[in-house]
C-alpha positions as a printed Julia matrix, in Angstrom:
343×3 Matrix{Float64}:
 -75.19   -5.08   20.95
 -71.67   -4.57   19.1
 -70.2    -4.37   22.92
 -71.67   -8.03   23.79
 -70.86   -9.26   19.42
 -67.1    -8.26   20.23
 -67.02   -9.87   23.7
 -68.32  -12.8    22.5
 -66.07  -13.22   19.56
 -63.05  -12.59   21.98
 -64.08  -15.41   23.95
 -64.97  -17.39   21.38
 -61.12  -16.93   20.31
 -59.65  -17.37   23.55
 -61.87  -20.23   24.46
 -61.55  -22.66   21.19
 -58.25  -22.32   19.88
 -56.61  -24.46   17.78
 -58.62  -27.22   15.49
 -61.47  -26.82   18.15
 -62.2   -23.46   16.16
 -62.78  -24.66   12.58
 -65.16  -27.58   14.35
 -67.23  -25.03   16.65
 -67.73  -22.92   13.17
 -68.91  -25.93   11.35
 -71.18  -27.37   13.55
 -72.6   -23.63   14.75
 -73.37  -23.34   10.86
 -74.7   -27.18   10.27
 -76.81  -26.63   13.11
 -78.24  -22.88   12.34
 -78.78  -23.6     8.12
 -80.67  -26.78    9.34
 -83.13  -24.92   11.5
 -83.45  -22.26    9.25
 -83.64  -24.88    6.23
 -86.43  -26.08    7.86
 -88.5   -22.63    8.39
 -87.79  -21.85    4.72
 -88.66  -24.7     2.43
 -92.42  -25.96    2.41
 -93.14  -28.47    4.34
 -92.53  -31.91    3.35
 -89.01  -30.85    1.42
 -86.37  -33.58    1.03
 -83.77  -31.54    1.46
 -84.79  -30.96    5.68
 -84.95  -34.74    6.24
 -82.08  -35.68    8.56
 -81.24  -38.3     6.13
 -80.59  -35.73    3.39
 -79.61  -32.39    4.8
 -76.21  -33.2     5.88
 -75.02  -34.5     2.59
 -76.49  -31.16    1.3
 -74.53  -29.27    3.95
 -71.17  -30.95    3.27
 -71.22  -30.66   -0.84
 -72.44  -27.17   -0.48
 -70.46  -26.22    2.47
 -67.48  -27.87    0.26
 -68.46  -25.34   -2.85
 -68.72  -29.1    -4.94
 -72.52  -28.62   -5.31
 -73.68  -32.04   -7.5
 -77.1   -30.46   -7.12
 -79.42  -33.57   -5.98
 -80.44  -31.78   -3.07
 -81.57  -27.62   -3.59
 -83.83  -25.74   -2.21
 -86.92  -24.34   -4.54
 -87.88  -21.15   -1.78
 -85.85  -17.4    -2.1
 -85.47  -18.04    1.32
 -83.83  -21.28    1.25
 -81.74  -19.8    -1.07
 -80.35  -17.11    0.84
 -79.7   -19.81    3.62
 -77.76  -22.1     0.86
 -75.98  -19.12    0.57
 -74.9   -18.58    4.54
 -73.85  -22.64    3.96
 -71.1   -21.73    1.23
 -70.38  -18.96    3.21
 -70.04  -20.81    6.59
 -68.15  -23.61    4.98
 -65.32  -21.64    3.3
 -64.54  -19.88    6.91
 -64.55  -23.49    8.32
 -62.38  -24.6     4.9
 -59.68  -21.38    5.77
 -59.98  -21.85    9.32
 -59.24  -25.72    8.77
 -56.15  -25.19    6.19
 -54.73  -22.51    8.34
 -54.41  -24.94   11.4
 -53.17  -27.64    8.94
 -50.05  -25.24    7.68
 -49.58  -24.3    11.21
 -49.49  -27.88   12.62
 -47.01  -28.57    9.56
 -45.07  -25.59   10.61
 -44.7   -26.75   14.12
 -43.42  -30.28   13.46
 -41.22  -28.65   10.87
 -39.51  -26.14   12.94
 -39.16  -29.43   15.73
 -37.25  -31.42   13.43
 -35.08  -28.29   12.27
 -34.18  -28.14   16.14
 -33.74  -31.95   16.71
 -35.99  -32.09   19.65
 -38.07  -34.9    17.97
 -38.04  -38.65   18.3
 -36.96  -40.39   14.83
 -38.42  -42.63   12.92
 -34.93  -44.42   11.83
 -34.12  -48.3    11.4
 -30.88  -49.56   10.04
 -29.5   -46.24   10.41
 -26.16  -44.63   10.94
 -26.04  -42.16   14.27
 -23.39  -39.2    14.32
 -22.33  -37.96   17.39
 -20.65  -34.76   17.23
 -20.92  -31.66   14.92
 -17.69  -29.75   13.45
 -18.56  -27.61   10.81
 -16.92  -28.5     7.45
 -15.31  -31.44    8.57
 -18.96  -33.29    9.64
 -20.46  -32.36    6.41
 -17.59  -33.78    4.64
 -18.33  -37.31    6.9
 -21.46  -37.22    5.83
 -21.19  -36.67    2.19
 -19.2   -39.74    2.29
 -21.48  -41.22    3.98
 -24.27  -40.76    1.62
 -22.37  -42.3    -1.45
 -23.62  -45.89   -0.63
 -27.26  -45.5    -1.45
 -30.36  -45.91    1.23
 -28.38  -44.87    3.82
 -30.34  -42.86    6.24
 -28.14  -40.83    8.62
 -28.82  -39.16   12.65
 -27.14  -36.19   12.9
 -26.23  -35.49   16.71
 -25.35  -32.0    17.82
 -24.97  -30.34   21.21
 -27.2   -27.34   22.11
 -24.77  -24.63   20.69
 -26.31  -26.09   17.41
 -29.43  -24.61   17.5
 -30.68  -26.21   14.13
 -29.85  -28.86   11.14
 -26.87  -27.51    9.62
 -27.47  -29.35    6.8
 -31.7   -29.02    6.04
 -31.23  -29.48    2.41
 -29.56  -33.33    2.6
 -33.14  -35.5     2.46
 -30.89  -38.59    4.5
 -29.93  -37.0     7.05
 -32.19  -35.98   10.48
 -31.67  -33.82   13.7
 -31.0   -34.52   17.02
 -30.15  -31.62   19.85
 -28.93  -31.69   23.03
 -26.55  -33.23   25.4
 -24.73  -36.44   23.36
 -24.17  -38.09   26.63
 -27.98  -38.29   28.13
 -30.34  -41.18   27.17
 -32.82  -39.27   25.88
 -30.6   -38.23   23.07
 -29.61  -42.01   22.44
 -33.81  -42.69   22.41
 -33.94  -39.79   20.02
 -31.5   -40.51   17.64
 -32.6   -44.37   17.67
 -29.4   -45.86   18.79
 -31.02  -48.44   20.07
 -32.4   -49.58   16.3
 -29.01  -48.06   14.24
 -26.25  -50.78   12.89
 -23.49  -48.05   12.57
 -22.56  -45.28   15.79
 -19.65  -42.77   14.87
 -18.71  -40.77   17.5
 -16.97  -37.52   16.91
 -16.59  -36.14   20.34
 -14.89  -31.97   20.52
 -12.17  -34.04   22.75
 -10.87  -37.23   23.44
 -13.38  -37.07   27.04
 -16.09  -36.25   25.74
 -15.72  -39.01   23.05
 -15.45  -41.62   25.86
 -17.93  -40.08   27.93
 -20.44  -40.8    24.64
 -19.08  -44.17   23.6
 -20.6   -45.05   27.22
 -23.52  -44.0    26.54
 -23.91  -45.85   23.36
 -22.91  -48.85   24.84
 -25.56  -48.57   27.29
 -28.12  -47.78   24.89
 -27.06  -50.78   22.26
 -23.79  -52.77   23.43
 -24.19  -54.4    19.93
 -23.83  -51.7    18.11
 -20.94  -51.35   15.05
 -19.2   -48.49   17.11
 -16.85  -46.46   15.21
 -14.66  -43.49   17.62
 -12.23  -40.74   16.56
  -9.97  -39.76   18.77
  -6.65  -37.14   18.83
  -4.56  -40.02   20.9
  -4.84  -43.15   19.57
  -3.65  -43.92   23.7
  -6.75  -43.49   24.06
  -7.92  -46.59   22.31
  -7.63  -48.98   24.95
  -9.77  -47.12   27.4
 -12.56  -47.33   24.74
 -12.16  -50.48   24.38
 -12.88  -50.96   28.54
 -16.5   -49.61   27.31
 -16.68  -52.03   24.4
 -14.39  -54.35   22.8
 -15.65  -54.6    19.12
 -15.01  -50.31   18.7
 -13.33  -49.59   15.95
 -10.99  -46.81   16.62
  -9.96  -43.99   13.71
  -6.94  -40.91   14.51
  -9.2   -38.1    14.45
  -7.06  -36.12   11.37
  -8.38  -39.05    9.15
 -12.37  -38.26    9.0
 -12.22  -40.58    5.54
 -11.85  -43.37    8.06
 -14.7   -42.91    9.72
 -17.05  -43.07    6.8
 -15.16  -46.12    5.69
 -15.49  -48.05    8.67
 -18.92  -47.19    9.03
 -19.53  -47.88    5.32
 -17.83  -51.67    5.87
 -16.9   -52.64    9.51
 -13.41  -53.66   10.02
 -12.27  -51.68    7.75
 -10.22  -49.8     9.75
  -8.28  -52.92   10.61
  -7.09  -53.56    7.76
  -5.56  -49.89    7.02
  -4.05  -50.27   10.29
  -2.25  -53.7     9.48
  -1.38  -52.03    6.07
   0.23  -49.13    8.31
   2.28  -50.93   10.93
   5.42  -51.57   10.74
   5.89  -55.42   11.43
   2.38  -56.08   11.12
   0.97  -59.24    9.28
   0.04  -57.29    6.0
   2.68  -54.48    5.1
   2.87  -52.72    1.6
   5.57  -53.34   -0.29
   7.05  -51.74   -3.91
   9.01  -53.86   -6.48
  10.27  -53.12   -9.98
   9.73  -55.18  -12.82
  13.4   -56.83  -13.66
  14.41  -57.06  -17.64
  13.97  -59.91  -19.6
  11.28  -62.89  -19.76
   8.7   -62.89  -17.39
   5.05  -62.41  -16.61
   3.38  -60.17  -19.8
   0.07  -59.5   -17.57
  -0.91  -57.95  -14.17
  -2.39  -61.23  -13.75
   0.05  -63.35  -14.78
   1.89  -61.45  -11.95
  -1.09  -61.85   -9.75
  -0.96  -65.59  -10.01
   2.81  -65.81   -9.84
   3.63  -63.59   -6.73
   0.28  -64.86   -4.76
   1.05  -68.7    -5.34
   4.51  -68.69   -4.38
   5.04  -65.95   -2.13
   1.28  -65.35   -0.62
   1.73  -61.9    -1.77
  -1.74  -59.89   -3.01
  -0.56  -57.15   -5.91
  -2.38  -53.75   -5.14
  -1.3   -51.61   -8.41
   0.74  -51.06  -11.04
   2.67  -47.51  -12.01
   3.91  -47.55  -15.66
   5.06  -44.54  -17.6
   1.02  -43.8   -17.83
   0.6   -43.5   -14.34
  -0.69  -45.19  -11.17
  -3.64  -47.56  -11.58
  -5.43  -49.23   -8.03
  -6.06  -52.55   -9.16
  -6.3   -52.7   -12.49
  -7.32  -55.4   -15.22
  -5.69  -58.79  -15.1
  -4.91  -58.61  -19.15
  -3.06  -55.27  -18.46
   0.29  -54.92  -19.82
   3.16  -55.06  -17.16
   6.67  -53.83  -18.68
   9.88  -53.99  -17.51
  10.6   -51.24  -15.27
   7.18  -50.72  -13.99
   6.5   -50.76  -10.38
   4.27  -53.14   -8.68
   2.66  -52.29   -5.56
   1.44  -55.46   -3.44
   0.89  -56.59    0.26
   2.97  -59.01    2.1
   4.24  -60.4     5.32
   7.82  -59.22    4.31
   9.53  -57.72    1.19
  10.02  -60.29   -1.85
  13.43  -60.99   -2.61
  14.31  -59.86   -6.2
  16.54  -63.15   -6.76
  13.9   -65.33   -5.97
  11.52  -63.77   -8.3
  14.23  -64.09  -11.14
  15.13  -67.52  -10.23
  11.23  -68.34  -10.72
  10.38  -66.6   -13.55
């Protein structure tokens, strides 16, 4: 008899695994109490009627016990008793699949190999360690935003499981079913942030495929390089990868990178300029300056350096003495005579 007990618990293990397991149990108990219910309690008892037993079973089975159904026999006792029993093997048998089924879809987002959940989301391509986590942490600043991390195999989990934003996606950052993944098709911002200047065009085409629409944002080592992104879509904005700041930026407000590039070229339509406040009457304010310089020049003042310091845009009603230094954007340098003579 213990020979053919152990057999058929083995098989009953093998056979029902997973939630089908805590649902054999509680059904094998409902089943057996109620017959033996039935035998116990003189006839006529409530608590038998198929009306009534299984609310009895699930409050006592539960260990709640409001005690509107009981049985009056010793033996209906002892079988209330094999109930409580039977339900807190179902109750650990239920909570242990639970934890495990938590587990499981845990340890699948830690490796990226599930879909997301993600709308109006930012996607990164690419992992470098430091110099992603540092993108990210920019990223994060603007609040709400909810950010795909995508990594190639060699990652083998989220390297960064304590930001809440940001989720995991593994595996090769030029197949669709990464793109499906990481919901590029539903994101408004893409940064890509390929190991090489390949394998960041080789992406960019796959993120055109998945969502030509996309605000598409690419670093790259030669900035050469730019025009054969462009080939794969003409909105990208492209960033040199040594400037990671850029990235976030652009991502943060498109176009972005635009400007800093007109603000960098030599020639361009915007380039920044430096002028020092001349002696004598003129202007008292940063915005008297404002006004001055942006009405008759078309000139836009950035910041001021005094003896305090540099300030980026600072009040209108702050002081401007002579011999400060007045930073401001224009299509070429302001003449110092022409400033006097309009003073």
């Amino acid at each position: 008899m213990p020979f053919l007990l152990l057999r058929l618990l083995r098989t009953v293990r093998v056979r029902l695994r997973g939630w089908r397991l805590p649902l054999a149990v509680a059904l094998l108990v409902f089943l057996t109490s109620w017959g033996l219910m039935a035998l116990a309690e003189p006839a006529g008892s409530g608590i038998v009627a198929p009306g009534s037993y299984w609310w009895y079973f699930v409050v006592t089975a539960a260990t709640v016990g409001y005690g509107d159904l009981f049985p009056v026999s010793a033996a209906g006792r002892l079988v209330g008793v094999y109930v409580i029993v039977g339900g807190i093997v179902t109750l650990t048998l239920l909570f242990t699949e639970l934890a495990t089924a938590l587990q499981t879809v845990r340890g699948r987002r830690l490796r990226g190999v599930v879909a997301l959940d993600l709308r109006d989301h930012v996607v990164v391509l690419g992992y470098t360690a430091g110099r992603t986590e540092r993108i990210v942490a920019e990223l994060c600043v603007e609040p709400g935003t909810r950010i795909a991390l995508c990594a190639h195999d060699d990652v083998p989990v989220n390297p960064m499981p304590e930001q809440q934003q940001v989720s995991f996606v593994r595996g090769d950052l030029t197949r669709a079913d990464v793109m499906v993944r990481a919901g590029v098709d539903r994101a408004r911002t893409v940064v890509v942030d390929g190991r090489d200047d390949n394998e960041t065009l080789a992406i960019a085409v796959a993120v055109d495929h998945a969502n030509p629409r996309v605000h598409l944002v690419a670093a790259v080592r030669d900035l050469g390089r730019r025009e054969s992104l462009r080939y794969v879509n003409a909105g990208v904005q492209v960033v040199q990868w040594h400037m990671p700041f850029l990235l976030s930026e652009e991502a943060a407000d498109p176009g972005l990178t635009q400007v800093y590039n007109e603000l960098m070229t030599a020639g361009g339509h915007g380039n920044t300029y430096s002028l020092q406040v001349p002696p004598g009457p003129a202007p008292r304010s940063y915005g008297d300056w404002q006004t001055a310089v942006g009405r008759d020049f078309g000139a836009t003042l950035l910041a001021l350096r005094t003896g305090d310091g540099l300030v980026v845009s600072p009040r209108w009603d702050t002081p401007v003495p002579a011999g400060a230094t007045l930073y401001y954007v224009a299509e070429e340098r302001l003449d110092p005579a022409r400033l006097t003579a309009r003073r």
